[in-house]
C-alpha positions in Angstrom: -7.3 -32.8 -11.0 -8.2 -34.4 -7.6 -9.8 -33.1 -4.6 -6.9 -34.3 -2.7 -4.1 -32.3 -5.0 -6.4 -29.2 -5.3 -6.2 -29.6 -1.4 -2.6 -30.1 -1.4 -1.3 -27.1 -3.4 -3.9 -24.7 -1.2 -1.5 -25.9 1.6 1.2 -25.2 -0.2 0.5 -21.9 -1.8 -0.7 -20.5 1.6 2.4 -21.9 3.5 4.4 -20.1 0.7 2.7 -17.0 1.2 2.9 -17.0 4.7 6.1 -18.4 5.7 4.9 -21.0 8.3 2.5 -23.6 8.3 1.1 -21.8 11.6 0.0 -18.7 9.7 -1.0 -20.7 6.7 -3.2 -22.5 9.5 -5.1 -20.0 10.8 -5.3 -18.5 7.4 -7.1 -21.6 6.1 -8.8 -22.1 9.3 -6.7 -25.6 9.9 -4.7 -26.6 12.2 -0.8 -26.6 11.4 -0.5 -30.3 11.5 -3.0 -30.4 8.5 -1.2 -28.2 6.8 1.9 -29.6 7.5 0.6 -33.1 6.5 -1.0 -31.6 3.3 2.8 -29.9 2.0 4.3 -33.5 2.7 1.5 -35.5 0.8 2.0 -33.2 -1.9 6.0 -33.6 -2.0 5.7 -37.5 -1.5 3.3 -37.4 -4.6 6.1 -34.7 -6.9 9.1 -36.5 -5.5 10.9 -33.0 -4.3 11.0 -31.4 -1.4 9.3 -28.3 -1.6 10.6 -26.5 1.8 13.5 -26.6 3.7 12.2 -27.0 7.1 13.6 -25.8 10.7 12.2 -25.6 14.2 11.9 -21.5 13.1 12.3 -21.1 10.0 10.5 -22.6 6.9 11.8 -21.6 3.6 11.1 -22.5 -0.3 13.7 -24.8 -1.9 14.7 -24.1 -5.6 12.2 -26.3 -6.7 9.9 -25.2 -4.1 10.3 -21.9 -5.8 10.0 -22.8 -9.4 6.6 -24.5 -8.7 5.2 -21.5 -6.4 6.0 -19.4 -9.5 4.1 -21.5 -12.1 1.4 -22.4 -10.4 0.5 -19.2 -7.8 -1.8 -16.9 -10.2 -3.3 -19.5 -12.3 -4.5 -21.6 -9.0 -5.6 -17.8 -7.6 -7.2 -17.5 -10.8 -9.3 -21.2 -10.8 -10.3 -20.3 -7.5 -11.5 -17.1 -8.5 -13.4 -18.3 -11.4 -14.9 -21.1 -9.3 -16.4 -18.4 -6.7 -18.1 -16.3 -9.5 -19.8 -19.8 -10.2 -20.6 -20.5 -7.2 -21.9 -17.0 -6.3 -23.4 -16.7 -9.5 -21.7 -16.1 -12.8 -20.3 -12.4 -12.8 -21.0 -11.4 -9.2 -18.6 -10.0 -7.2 -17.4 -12.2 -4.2 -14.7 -14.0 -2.0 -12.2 -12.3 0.0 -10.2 -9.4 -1.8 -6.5 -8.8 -0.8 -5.7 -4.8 -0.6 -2.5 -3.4 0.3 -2.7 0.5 1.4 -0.1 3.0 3.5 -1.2 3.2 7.1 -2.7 7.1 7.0 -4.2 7.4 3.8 -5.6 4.0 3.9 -7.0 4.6 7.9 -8.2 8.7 7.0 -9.4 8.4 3.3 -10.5 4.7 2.2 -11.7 2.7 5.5 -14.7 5.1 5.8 -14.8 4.0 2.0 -15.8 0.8 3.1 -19.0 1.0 4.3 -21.2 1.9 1.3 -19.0 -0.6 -0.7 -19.5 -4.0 1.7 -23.2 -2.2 1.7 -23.3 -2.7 -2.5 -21.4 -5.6 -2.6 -22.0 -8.1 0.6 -20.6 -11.5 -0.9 -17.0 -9.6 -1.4 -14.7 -9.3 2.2 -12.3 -6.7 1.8 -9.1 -8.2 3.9 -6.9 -4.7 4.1 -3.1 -4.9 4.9 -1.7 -1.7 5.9 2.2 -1.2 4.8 4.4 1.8 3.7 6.5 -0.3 1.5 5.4 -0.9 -2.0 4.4 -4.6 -2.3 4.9 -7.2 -5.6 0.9 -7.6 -6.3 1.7 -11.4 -7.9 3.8 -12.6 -5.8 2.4 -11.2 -2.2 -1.2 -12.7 -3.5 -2.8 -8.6 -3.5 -6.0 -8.0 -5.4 -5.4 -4.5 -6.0 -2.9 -1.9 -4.0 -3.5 1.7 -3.6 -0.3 4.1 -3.3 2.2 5.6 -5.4 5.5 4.8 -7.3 5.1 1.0 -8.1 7.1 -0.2 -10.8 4.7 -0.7 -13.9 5.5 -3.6 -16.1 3.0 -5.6 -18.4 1.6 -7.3 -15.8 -0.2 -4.3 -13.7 -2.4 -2.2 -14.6 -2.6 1.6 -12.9 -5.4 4.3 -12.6 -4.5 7.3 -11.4 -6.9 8.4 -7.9 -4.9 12.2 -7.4 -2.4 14.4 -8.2 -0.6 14.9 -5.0 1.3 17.9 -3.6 3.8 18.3 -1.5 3.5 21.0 1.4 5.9 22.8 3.5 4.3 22.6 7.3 5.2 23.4 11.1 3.4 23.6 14.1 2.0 27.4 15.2 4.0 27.3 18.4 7.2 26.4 16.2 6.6 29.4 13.8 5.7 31.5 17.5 9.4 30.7 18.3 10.9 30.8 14.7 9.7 33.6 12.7 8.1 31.9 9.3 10.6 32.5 6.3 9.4 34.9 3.4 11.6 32.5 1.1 12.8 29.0 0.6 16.5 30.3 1.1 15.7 31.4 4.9 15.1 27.8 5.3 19.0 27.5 6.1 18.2 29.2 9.5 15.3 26.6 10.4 15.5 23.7 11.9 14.3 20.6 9.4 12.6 17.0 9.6 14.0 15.1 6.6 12.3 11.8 5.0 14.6 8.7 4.1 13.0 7.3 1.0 11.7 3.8 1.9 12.7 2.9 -2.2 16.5 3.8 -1.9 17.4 4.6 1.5 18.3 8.4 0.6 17.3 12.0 2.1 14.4 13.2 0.1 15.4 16.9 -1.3 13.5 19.4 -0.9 13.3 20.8 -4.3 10.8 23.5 -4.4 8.7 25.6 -6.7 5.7 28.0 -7.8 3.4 28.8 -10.4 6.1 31.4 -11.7 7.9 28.5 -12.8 11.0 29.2 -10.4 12.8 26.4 -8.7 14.9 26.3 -5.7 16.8 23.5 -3.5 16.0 24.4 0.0 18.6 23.7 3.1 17.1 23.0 6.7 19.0 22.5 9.5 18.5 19.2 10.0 16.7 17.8 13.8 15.6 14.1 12.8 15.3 11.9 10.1 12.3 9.6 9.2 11.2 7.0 7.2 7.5 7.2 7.5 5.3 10.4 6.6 3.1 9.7 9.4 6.1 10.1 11.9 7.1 13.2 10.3 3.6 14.7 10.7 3.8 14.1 14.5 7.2 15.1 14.9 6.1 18.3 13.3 3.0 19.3 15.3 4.7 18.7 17.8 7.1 21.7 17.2 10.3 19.9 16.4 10.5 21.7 13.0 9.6 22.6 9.6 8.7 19.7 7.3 7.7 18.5 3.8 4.4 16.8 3.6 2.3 15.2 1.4 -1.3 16.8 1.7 -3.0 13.7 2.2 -0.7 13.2 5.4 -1.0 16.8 6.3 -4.7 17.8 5.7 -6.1 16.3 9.0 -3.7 18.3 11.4 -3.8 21.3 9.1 -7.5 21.0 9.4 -7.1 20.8 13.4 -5.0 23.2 13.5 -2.1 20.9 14.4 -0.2 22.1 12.1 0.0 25.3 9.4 1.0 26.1 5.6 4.9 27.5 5.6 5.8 29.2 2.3 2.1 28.1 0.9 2.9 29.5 -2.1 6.3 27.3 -2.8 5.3 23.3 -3.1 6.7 19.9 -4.7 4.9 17.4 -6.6 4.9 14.2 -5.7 3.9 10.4 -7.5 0.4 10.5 -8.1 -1.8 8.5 -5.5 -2.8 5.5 -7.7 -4.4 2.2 -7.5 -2.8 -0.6 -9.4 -4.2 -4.0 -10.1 -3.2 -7.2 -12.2 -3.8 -7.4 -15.9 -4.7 -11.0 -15.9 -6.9 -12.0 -18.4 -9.5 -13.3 -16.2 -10.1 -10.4 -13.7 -12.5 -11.3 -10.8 -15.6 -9.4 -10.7 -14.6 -8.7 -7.2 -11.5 -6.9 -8.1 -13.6 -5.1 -11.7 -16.1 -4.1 -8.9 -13.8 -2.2 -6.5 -11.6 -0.5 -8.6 -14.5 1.0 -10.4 -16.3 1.8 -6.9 -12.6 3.6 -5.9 -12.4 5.5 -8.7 -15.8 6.9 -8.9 -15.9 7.5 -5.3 -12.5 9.4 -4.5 -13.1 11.6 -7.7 -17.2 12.2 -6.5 -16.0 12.8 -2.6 -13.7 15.6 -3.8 -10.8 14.3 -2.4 -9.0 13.9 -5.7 -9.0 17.7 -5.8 -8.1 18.3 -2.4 -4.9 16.4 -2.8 -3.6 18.9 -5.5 -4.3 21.4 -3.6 -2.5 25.2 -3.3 
């Protein structure tokens, strides 16, 4: 394969992963004419056009799209296997793509980062922050850290934590509302409800204990929100009683922002988890941080904080 056509499909996967040559650009550190100019030598050479092109929009034709598919994770794979020999064979380098949810990516695994870049100084973590749950393959991630992926034979997943799922309000909420003594008082408090990001419905609030009862809980509802972070806000800031994943919760309960309601009553929820592809060839970037993740989160204690009564 030529310099020139190695050259060429760069240009091409970027722009497809980015969805304009301007991003691709400053991505590869070109200018967007080059890139531009690279997709079009690379068409002239195929015969196809590979995008549909506007003055705003710049979007994969059919054939565009069968080619992206083919050649996206075996060219991500050459390029990976070029950098271990260039770096040295087995060392862990080159940029590694992780996707993580805004709070427990900013409060648990950025001050993470520090000892790893310390071990490992050839490998750039580049982290995207996101509360959605991303395609690893075809968004060009490493590795993603969250919960409630879809596993098929192509990812692998290590669980980080068993999470739970806590009721919480603000102390001068519960000054104004008397704390209930049961899930069924909930019906006379007011409620801050999650919209599931995966199906666009109202997460229940099915609760239970280590008695093994189970109830369904009814708030009064006050707001509705898509993103735990919101909700934790919203609830220090006395606008209600809400459901909260600990890892979103423990910084304001450890503040003081916010307080255990009914801490004896709790919901499970997906297990935090970090998921990576099961290529054949996995970089030794990618080996390297998952096995730093996992040692770490379970050494820090965090794992056990998570599951938490």
């Amino acid at each position: 394969m030529t310099t020139e056509l190695g050259s060429y499909l760069d240009a091409f996967i970027c722009a497809a992963d980015e969805g304009s040559f301007s991003a691709a650009a400053r991505r590869m550190g070109l200018t967007p004419a080059a890139v531009s100019k690279s997709v079009a030598q690379l068409e002239a050479r195929l015969g196809v056009r590979l995008f549909q092109r506007s003055t705003r929009s710049l979007a994969l034709t059919s054939e565009g799209e069968r080619l992206y598919g083919q050649v996206k994770l075996p060219w991500s794979e050459i390029g990976d296997a070029l950098t271990d020999l260039r770096q040295g064979a087995g060392k862990p380098a080159g940029t590694l793509k992780v996707s993580l949810a805004y709070t427990v990516g900013r409060e648990y695994f950025v001050p993470m980062m520090n000892e790893f870049v310390r071990r490992y100084p050839d490998v750039v973590p580049d982290l995207h922050f996101d509360n959605r749950q991303v395609d690893l393959i075809t968004e060009g991630f490493d590795v993603a850290i969250g919960g409630g992926l879809e596993l098929t034979d192509a990812l692998i997943a290590r669980e980080l934590a068993r999470l739970r799922i806590a009721l919480v309000a603000s102390p001068a909420y519960l000054q104004e509302h008397p704390a209930p003594a049961h899930p069924l008082e909930l019906t006379r408090h007011r409620g801050l409800l999650r919209r599931l990001l995966s199906t666009g419905r109202l997460a229940p609030w099915t609760l239970k204990n280590d008695a093994g009862e189970e109830v369904v809980a009814s708030v009064r509802p006050v707001m509705v929100l898509d993103d735990p972070e919101a909700i934790a806000r919203a609830a220090a800031s006395g606008m209600g009683i809400a459901m909260l994943p600990l890892p979103h919760a423990l910084p304001l309960l450890e503040r003081g922002e916010l307080v255990r309601v009914l801490p004896e009553w709790y919901a499970d929820a997906s297990p935090l988890t970090i998921y990576y592809t099961s290529r054949k060839l996995l970089p030794a970037k990618v080996r390297a941080f998952v096995e730093y993740i996992v040692e770490e989160f379970r050494a820090s204690g965090r794992a056990a904080r998570f599951a938490q009564k």
